[in-house]
C-alpha positions in Angstrom: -24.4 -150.1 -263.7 -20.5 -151.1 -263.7 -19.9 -154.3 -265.6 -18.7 -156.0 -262.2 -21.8 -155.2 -260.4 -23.3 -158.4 -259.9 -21.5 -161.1 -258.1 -23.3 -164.4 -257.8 -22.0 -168.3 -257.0 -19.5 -167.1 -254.7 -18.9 -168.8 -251.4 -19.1 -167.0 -248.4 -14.6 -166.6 -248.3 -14.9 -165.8 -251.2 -17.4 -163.0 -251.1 -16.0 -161.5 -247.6 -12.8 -161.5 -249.3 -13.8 -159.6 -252.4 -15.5 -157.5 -250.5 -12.3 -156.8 -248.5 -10.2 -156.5 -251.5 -12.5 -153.8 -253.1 -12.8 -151.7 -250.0 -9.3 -151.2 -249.1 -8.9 -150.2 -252.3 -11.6 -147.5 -253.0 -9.9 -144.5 -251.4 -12.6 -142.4 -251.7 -14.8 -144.8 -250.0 -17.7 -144.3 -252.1 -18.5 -148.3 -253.5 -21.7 -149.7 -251.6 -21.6 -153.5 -251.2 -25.5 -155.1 -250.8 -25.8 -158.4 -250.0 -29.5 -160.2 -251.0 -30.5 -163.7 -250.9 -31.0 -165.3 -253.9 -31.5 -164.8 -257.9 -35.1 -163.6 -257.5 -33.4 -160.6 -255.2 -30.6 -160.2 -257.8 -33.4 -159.8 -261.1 -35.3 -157.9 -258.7 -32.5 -155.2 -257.8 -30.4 -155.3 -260.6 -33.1 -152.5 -262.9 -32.6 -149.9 -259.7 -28.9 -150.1 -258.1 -26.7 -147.3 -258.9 -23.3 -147.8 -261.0 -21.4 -147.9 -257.9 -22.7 -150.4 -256.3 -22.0 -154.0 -256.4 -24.8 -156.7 -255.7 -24.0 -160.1 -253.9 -26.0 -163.6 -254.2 -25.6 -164.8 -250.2 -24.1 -167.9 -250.1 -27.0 -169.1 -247.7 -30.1 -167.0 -248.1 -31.7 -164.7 -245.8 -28.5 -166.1 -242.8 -26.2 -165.6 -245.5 -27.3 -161.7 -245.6 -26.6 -161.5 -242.1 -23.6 -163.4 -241.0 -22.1 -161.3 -243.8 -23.5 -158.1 -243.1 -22.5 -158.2 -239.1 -19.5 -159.4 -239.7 -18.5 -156.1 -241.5 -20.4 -154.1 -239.3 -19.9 -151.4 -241.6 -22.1 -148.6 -243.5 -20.7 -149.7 -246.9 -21.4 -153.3 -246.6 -25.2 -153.7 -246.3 -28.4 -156.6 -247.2 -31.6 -157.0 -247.8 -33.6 -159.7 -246.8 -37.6 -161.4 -246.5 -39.0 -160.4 -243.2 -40.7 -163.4 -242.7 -41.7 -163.8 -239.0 -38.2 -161.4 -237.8 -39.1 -158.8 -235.2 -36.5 -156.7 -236.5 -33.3 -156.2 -238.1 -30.3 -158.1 -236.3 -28.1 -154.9 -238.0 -29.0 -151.2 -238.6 -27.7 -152.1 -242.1 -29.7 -154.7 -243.0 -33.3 -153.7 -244.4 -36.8 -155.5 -244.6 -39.0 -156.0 -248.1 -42.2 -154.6 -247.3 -44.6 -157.4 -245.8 -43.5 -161.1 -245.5 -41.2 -160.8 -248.5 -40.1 -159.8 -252.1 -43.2 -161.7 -253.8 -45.9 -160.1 -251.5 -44.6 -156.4 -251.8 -44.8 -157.2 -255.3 -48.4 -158.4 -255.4 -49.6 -155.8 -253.5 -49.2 -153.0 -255.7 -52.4 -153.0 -257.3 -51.1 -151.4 -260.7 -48.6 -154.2 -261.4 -50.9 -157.5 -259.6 -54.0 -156.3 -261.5 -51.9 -156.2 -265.1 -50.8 -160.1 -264.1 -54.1 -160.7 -263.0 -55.5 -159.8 -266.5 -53.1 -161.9 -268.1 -53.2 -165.2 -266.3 -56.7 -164.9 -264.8 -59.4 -167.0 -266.6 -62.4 -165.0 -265.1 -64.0 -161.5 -264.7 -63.1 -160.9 -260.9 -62.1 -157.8 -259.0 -57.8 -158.4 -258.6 -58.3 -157.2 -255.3 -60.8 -159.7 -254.5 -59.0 -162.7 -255.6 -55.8 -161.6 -253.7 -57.1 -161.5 -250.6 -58.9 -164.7 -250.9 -55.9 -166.5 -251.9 -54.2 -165.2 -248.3 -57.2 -166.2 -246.5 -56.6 -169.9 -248.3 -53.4 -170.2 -247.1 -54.1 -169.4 -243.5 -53.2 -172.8 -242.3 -49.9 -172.6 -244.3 -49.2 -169.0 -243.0 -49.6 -170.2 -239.3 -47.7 -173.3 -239.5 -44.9 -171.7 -241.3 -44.8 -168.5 -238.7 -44.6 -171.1 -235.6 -42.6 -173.1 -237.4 -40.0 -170.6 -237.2 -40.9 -168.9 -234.0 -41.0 -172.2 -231.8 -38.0 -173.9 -234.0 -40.0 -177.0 -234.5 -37.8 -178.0 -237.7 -40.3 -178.6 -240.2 -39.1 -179.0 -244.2 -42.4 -176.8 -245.2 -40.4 -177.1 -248.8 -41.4 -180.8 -249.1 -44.7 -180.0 -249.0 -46.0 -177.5 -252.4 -49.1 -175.9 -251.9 -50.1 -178.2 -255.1 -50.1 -181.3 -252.3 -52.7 -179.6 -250.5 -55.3 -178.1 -253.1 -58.9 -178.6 -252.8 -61.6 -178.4 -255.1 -64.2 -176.0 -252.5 -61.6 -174.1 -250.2 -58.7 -173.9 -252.3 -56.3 -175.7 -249.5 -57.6 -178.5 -247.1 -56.1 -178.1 -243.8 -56.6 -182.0 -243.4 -54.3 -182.6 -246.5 -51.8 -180.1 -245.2 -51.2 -181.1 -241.2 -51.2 -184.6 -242.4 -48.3 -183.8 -244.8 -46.9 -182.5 -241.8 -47.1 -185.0 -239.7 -44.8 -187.6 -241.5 -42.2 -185.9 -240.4 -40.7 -187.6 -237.8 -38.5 -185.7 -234.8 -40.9 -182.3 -234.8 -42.3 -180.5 -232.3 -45.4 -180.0 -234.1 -47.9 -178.4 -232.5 -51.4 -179.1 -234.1 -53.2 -177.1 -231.0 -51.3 -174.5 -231.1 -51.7 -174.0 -234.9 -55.5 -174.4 -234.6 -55.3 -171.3 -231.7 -54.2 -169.5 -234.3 -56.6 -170.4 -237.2 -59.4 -169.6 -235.0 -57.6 -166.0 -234.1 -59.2 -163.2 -236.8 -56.7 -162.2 -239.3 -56.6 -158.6 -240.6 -55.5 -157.6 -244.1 -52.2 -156.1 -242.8 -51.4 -159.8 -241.0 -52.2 -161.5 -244.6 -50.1 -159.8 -246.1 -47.0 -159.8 -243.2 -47.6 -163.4 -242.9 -48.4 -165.2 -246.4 -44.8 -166.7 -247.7 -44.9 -165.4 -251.2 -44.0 -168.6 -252.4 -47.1 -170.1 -251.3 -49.0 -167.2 -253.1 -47.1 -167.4 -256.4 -48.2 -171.5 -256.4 -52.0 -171.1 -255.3 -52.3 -168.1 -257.8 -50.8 -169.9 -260.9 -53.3 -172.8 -259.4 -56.3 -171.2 -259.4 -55.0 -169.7 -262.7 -54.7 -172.8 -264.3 -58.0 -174.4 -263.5 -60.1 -171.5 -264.4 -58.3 -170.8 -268.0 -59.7 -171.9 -271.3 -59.3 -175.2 -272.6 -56.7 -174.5 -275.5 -54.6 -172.3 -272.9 -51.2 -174.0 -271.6 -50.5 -173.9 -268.0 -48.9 -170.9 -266.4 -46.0 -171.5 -263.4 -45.4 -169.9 -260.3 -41.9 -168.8 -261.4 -43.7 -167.3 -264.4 -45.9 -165.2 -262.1 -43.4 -164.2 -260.3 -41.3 -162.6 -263.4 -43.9 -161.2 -264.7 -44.6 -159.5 -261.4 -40.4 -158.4 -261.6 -40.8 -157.1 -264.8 -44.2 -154.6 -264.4 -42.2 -153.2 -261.3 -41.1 -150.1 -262.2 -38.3 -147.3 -260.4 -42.2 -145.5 -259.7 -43.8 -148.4 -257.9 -40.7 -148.7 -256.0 -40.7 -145.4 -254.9 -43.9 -145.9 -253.0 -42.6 -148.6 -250.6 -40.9 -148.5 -247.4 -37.9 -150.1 -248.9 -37.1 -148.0 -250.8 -37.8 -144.8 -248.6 -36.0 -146.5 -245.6 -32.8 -147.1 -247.4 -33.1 -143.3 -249.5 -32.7 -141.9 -245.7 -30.3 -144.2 -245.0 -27.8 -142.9 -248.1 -28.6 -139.7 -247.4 -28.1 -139.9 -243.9 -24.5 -141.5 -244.7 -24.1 -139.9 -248.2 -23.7 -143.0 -250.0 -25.6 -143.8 -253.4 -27.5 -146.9 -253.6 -30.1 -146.3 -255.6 -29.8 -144.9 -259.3 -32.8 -142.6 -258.7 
């Protein structure tokens, strides 16, 4: 990696002109500009980019990645970004994490969730297990957060932690959650609508293409922390989630579609993005 190769803080001027600036100037057209959302994405990519490649913070998340992306329209200038509840791409040159997001491609590789899950995990349970439970807990979240976005009903789900809603039996109480949600004043929330979709049946793959990873990082370290031993100190979502960074290796990422999708795409273009 070239000491210039990660750019973070900038505004968006400022990052579409350095961007510019640094094109026009590679004659051989060989630098590959990726654009990502945030410092988790930055730690993330950082351990896999090649040397000539320089990473961007967006100056505005996941809308940051795209208004710069299409603006550029070019092969050279290209983002990656949560899928969330996006259809697809707005640009062939801006590429999805695997699942909902960053946190739950992590977590689903069983080799680096079940070395976390040893650490932080207070009792004898299968990994696998306890995964899919704590998807299944945050149904109601999962739902509200994918019409939410779907129906623009203008919910701030970041006011409301998953630690607002915990129960002692079932892990999250819907009842806590909706009314949370229905303090906020000027929504179109939709409480039928939601419950339409809490009685539909879930499979795995929708879990895991619908749980915000967010969510899954703070019920984890939740469950985590009641269940561990008395003299244990409590463990953090943000804790989890380096811990999941760190036991990602370049083989782990070799076996998602992130990283095969974007190995055609260099090929396809003969650019190099990834240092292996």
């Amino acid at each position: 990696m070239g000491s210039n190769s990660i750019r973070c803080g900038l505004d968006k001027d400022d990052i579409i002109s350095e961007i510019r600036l640094s094109k026009s100037a590679d004659i051989k057209k060989e630098n590959v500009y990726l654009v990502v959302e945030g410092p988790d994405d930055i730690r993330f990519f950082k351990k896999f980019i090649s040397k000539n490649l320089t990473l961007y913070e967006s100056f505005s998340g996941k809308m940051g990645v795209e208004e710069i992306v299409t603006l550029f329209n070019d092969k050279r200038v290209i983002g990656v970004r949560d899928k969330d509840y996006q259809n697809k791409p707005v640009s062939a040159y801006i590429f999805y994490y695997d699942y909902c997001c960053l946190e739950i491609m992590l977590a689903m590789n069983n080799d680096v969730f079940s070395s976390v899950f040893e650490e932080f995990y207070g009792e004898k349970k299968s990994f696998v297990d306890v995964r899919k439970h704590v998807m299944e807990a945050l149904k109601p979240y999962s739902a509200v957060r994918m019409l939410n976005e779907k129906r623009g009903w203008e919910i701030p789900l970041a006011a409301i932690p998953v630690t607002k809603c915990t129960d002692s039996t079932k892990l999250i109480s819907k009842e806590k959650f909706f009314q949370h949600v229905r303090k906020f004043p000027n929504t179109n929330f939709d409480e039928n609508a939601v419950e339409r979709e809490l009685n539909k049946v879930w499979s795995d793959e929708d879990l895991c293409m619908r749980t915000q990873g967010h969510d899954f990082l703070q019920l984890f370290a939740y469950i985590c922390n009641r269940n561990k031993l008395k003299a244990g100190k409590d463990v953090g979502d943000e804790c989890i989630a380096k811990c999941l960074r760190s036991s990602f290796n370049i083989e782990c990422l070799k076996k998602t579609m992130l990283y095969q999708s974007i190995k055609k795409f260099e090929d396809k273009k003969k650019l190099k993005i990834w240092a292996a």
